[in-house]
N, C-alpha and C positions, 0 to 999 in steps of 0.2 A: 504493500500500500504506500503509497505518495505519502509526503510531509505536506502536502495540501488536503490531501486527504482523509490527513490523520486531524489537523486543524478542524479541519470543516466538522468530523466526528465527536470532537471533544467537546467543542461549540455546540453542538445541538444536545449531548448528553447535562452538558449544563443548562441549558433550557430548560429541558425536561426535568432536572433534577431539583435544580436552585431557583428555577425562575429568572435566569439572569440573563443579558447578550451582551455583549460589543458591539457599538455600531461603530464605526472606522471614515471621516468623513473628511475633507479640506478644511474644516473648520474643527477638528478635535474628535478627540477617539473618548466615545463618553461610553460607561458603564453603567447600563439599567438593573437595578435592583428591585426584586417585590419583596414584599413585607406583607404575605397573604393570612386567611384565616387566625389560628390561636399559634400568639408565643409561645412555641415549647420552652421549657427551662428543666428544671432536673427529674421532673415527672415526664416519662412518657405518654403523652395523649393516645386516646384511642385510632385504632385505622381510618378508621371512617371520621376524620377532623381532620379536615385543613391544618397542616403545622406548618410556621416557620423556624428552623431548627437552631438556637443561636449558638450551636457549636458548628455549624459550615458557615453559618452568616462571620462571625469573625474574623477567623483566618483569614476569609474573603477578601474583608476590608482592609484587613493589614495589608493584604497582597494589591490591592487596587492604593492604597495611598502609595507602597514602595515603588508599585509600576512605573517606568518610564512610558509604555504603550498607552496608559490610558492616560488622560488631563481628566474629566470630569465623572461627577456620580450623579445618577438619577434615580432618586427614592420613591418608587411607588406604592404606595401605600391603600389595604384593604382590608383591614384587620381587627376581629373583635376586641383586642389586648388580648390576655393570657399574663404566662408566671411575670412578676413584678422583677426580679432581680436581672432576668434576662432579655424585658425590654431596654430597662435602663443600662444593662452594658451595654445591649447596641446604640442605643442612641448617645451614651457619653463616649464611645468609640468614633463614631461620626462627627459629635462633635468637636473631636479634638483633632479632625481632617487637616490638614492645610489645602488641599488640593479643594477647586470648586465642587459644591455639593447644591440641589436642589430638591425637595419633595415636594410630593404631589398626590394628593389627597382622593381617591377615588373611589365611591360607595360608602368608605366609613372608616374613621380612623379612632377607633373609640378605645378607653380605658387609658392601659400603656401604651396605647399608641399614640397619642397625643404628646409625650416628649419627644417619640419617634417620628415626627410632623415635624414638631421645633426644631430639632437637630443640627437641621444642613441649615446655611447660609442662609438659602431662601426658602420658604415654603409658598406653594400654592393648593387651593382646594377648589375643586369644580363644582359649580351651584347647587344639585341635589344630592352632594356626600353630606354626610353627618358625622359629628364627634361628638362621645358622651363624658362627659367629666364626671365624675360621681367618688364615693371618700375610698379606702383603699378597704377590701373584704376577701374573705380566705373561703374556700369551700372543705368543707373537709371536718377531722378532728381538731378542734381548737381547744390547749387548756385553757381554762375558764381563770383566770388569773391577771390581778390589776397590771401586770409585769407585760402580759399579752398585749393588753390594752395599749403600754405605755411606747410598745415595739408599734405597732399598727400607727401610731401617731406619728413615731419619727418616721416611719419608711413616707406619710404623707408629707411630712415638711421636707424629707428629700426630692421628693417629685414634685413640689410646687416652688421649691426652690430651684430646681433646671427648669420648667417652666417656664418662671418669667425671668429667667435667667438671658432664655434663648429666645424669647417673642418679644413682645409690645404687650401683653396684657400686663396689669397690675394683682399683685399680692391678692387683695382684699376682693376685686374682681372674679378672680380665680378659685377661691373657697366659699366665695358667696354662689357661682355655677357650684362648684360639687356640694354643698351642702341645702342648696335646694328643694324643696318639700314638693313644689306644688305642677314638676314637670312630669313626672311619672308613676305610672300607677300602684308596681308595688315595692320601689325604692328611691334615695336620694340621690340626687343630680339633676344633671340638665343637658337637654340635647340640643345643639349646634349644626346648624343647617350651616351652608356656607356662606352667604355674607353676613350671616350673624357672627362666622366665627373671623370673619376677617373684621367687622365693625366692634369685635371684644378685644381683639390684639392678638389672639392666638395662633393668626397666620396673617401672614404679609398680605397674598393678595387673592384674589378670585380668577380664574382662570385654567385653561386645559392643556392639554398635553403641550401644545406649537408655543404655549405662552412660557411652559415649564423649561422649554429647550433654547429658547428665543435668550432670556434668562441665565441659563446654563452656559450657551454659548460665548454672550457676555463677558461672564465670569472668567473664560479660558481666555479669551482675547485679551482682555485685561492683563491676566495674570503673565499671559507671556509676550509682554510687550515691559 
């Protein structure tokens, strides 16, 4: 078999696998990324659920900032959240990129996935995705102890501190959406259509794919000039 061959092979096995491509163009060699269904983290999800795995997603990212081949990353994103600790590594991996990054909000970026929006440089959301903010919750065995409590609180002021770390929303904005009573029926928060979430600060701007790369492109011209 060809070294074009083998190229073209491995490329499609990571589509298939990762969700990922290179696109290769005169204007910058950009890296698309999904961010689908539930963050796996150190539970295994069941077959039948959508995972993102965030042990391929890392390495990944190491390798796409070291690359010389690619200049940009393109975060698309559709994702219920999932495990708390391994959204947040990928998104403070992203955001400690040098290299241009862009995401792009598509159907729903809800729970953890919402620092994984903020992350890159820029974000954008397209008018009928949604994002749900709501306080941070565990499924499962929880011991029943003030200690549990006091865990669940900081893991929230870590995530509301990347938050508006990484957008335009403010503090007080921010926990007044998660702690919300009177959006849903049988829990706290608030759901974010997209220019509600761009008129709260939680993302830069409203727009679709051509505006995310428009953006992206940008960003490499910039940089290598």
């Amino acid at each position: 078999m060809s070294e074009n061959a083998d190229m073209k092979k491995q490329e499609q096995e990571q589509i298939i696998e990762l969700g990922s491509d290179i696109t290769k163009s005169s204007r910058g060699n950009i890296y698309t990324l999904t961010i689908i269904g539930q963050v796996e983290g150190h539970q295994v999800a069941p077959e039948t659920v959508k995972t993102t795995k965030y042990e391929h997603v890392l390495p990944l990212l190491a390798g796409i900032e070291e690359s010389e081949d690619i200049d940009g990353l393109l975060l698309l994103l559709n994702t219920v959240g999932g495990d708390i600790e391994a959204g947040l590594a990928i998104a403070e991996m992203i955001a400690g990129m040098k290299k241009p990054t862009v995401s792009l909000v598509l159907g729903g970026g809800h729970s953890i996935g919402i620092p994984l929006a903020v992350c890159t440089k820029q974000s954008f959301i397209t008018p009928t995705a949604s994002m749900t903010v709501h306080p941070v919750r565990m499924t499962g065995l929880v011991v029943g102890a003030p200690q549990t409590f006091r865990y669940f609180h900081r893991i929230q002021e870590q995530i509301a501190d990347f938050v508006t770390a990484n957008s335009r929303i403010s503090r007080e904005d921010f926990e007044r959406y998660m702690m919300a009573t009177g959006e849903m029926a049988t829990d706290v928060g608030t759901i974010l259509y997209g220019k509600e979430a761009v008129a709260s600060g939680l993302i830069d701007k409203l727009g679709g794919l051509s505006d995310a790369l428009d953006a992206l492109h940008q960003m490499i011209e910039k940089q290598k000039q």
